[in-house]
Structure formats: C-alpha cells, structure tokens
N, C-alpha and C positions, 0 to 999 in steps of 0.2 A: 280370637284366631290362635290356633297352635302353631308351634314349631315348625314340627313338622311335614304342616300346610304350607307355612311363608316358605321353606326349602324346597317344594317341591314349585310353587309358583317360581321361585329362582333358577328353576336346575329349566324349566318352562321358555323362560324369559332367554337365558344364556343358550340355549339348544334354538331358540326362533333365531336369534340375533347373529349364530355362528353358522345357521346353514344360509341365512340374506346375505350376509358380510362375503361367504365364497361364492357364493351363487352370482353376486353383483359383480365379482373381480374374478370375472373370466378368464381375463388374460395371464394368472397365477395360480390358476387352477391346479393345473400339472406341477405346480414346487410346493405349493403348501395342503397339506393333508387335512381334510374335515377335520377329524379329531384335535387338531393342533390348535384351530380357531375356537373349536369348543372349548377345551379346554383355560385359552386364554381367556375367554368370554365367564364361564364358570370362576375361575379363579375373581374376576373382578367383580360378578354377581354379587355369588356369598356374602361377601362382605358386608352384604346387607344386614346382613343377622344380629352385625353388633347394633346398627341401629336401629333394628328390630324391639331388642332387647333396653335398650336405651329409652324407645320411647314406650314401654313398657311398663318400668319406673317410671316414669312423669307421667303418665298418664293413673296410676295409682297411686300420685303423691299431689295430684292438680284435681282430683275430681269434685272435690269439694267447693274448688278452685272458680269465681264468676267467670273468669278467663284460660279456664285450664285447656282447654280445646286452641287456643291461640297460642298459649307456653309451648304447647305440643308442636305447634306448625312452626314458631321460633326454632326450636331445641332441632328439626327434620330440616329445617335450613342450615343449620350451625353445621349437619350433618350430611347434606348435601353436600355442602362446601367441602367436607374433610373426606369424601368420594369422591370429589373431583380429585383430590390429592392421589387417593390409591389409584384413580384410574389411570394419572398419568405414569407414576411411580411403575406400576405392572405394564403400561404399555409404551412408555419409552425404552426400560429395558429387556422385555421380554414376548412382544406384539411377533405374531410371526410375520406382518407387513413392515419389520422395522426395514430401513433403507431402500423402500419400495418406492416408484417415481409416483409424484405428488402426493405422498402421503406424511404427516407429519406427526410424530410421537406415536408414529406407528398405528396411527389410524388415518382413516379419509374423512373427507369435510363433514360429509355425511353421515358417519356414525351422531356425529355430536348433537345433530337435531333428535334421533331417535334415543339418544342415552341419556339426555335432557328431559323428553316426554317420559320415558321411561323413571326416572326417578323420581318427578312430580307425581305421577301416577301412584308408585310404592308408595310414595308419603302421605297421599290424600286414603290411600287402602287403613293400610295401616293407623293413622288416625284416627276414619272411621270406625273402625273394627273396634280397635282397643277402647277408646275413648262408647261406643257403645257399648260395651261389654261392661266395664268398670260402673257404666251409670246402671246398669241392669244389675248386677248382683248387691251394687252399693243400697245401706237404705235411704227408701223413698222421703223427698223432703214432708211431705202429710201425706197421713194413713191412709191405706190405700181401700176402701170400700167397694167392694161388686152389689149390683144394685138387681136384687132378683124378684123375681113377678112369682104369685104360685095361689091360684083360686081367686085372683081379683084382690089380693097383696102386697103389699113392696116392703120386700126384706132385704136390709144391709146387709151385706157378710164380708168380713176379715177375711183375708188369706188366709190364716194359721186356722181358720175354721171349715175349710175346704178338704175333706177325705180323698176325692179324686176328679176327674172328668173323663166325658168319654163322648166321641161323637158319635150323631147317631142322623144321618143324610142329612138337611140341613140346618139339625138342632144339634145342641150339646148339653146332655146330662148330667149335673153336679151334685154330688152327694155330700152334706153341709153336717154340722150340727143341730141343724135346724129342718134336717130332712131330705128329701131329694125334690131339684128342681130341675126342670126342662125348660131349655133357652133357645128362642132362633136366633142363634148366632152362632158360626163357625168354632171350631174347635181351634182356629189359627188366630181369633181375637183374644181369647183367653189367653194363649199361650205368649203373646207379646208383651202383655200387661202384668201375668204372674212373675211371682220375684223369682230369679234363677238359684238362688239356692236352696228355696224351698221345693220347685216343682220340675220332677223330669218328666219327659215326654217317654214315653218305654215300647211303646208303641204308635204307628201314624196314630190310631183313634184313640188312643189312651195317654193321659197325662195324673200323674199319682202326687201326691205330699209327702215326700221323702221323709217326713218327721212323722204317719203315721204308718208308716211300712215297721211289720213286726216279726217276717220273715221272709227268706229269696229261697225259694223250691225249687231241685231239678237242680238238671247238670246239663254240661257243655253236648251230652250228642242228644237227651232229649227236649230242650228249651230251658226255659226260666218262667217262675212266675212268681211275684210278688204277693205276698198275703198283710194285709192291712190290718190292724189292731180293729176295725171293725166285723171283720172277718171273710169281707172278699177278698177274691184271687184274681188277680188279672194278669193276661201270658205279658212276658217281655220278648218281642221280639226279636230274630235275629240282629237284623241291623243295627240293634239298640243294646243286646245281651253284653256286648266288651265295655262300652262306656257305661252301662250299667255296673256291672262288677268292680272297675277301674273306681268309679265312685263311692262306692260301699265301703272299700277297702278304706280306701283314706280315711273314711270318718270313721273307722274300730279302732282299738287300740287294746 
C-alpha cells in the first residue's frame, strides 16, 4: 500500500464522518459550518500516517518473524491506544461541538462506536496490506518451481528462467529457457505466485521479467514498449506506463 493511497482513504474516512456528524446534529446545523466538522475530523484522521509508517517498520523488521503478523497487531494496539490520546487532545480543545448539551470532549456518545470500528478497521487494512506485501517481495522460504506440461512432458521452471507471460483467453503463454509453453490457466494465477521484484504486469495481458528487459521504446505521447534481451517487444500500456518508468528509474544509477 502507498502513501498516497492510506491518505486518500483518510481524507475518505474524515469527509464520510464530518458530513454524518452534521447531518445527525440537526439542531446545530445553522452555528457550525460543514467545513469546520471536516476539518476537525481530518485533522484527527491524518494522524494515521504515523502509524501507518510505524507499522511499516515492523512489518519489514518481523517478516522473518514466526509471529511477525501478531508483533504487528500488538505494536496497532500500542497505537490505537496513543489515538485515543490525539483524539481527545484535538477534540477537547478544538471540537466545534465543544460545550454543546450532551456532548462530552466535544463529541457525542456515538461518535465513539464509529471511531472504534473505524480504527480496528485501519489496523486490520494496513496489516494485511503491508504484512502481504513484505512476504511477496521478501525471499520465498523454498525455491519456487512452475510446473509446466508441453508435448506429454513435465518441465520445472525457476522464476529467473521465465522471459515473459502473456494471456491468451483462457490460457497463458510463457516463454521459458526451455521454449515456450501454453498453460490453462489464467494470467491472474501466475501473477500471485511470481516474485514481485522480478515480474511487472505492463499490461492486463502482459507480465515481463524485469531482469530480461534490455530496452523501454517510445515516449509519453506515443506509448512505451519494452524490448527483451530475447528480442520481443511488448507495448506497455497506458495505465501501467508511470509506474513503469517510476520503476526503471530507481534501479539506474
């Protein structure tokens, strides 16, 4: 999961929570302005990010870890707890329901079931996420063998001996070391099981081996296409062309 993403699920989260919060407290409608509830509601969001980033770190320093996925849920508790701190902090002194009748620390009873759900939630996200991610790119505990058929044969193949994939309606195409094979099976089984820093996706029906890519062709207004040390080209497409690029870069120097 990027940044980016968890910020935009926040700014999501704080925009549903601030138009219920005035919608629900009709009777305040006319003193306190949408914006002002957003606002409050963002401000106490955000805050997520540090423990976004927190479990980030542990989830890159536990993966190895027999219990690294529980460290994680510990450490989102520890952190829970220290958002329970900001939320009061921000909504005792700054809630625009402060000194409103029945509400207390400047919120109502009811927030607190939904900012409870709502936090459990982030942390079971975010777990998943990171903690899938970390075990995907990390390496595999035993070598990972695809097990391919081709003339009434059964060939083994490494990853690092995979030039590309490519779907083709309900087979997928791989072109090996050892030749090309055709597989009934989706283009979306491969791509869960190949290691993420060897194979990008560049296209829905195209998945490459970033370690035989031996040139990126083309520019931003007529496409991209990758050319392969074996000598195909396969387009990249749009959708795929920024994190394409984004990717390349890092590993030049």
């Amino acid at each position: 999961m990027k940044t980016k993403n968890f910020l935009g699920i926040l700014t999501i989260i704080a925009t549903l929570l601030a138009v219920l919060i005035h919608w629900r407290e009709y009777s305040s409608r006319d003193q306190i302005p949408l914006w002002s509830v957003f606002a409050w509601q963002l401000v106490i969001w955000v805050a997520w990010v540090i423990g976004f980033y927190l479990l980030k770190v542990v989830s890159k320093r536990t993966l190895s870890k027999k219990y690294g996925k529980w460290i994680g849920f510990f450490v989102g508790l520890v952190w829970i707890a220290c958002h329970f701190g900001w939320f009061f902090t921000i909504s005792s002194n700054f809630s625009p329901y402060l000194d409103f009748p029945e509400s207390r620390f400047g919120v109502y009873r009811y927030f607190f079931i939904f900012w409870t759900l709502i936090d459990f939630g982030l942390l079971w996200l975010v777990i998943d996420k990171l903690w899938s991610r970390q075990k995907q790119e990390g390496e595999p505990e035993n070598p990972l063998l695809l097990e391919l058929t081709r003339g009434g044969k059964t060939y083994f193949c490494e990853p690092n001996q995979v030039h590309w994939l490519a779907s083709e309606n309900y087979y997928t195409k791989l072109s090996t070391t050892s030749g090309i094979f055709v597989m009934r099976k989706p283009l979306k089984e491969f791509h869960h099981i190949l290691p993420a820093k060897m194979f990008r996706k560049i296209h829905r029906s195209t998945i490459v081996n970033v370690n035989y890519v031996s040139e990126l062709a083309g520019n931003t207004s007529q496409g991209y296409e990758l050319i392969l040390k074996d000598g195909s080209a396969h387009k990249v497409s749009r959708s795929f062309s920024k994190e394409i690029l984004h990717f390349f870069k890092e590993r030049t120097h």
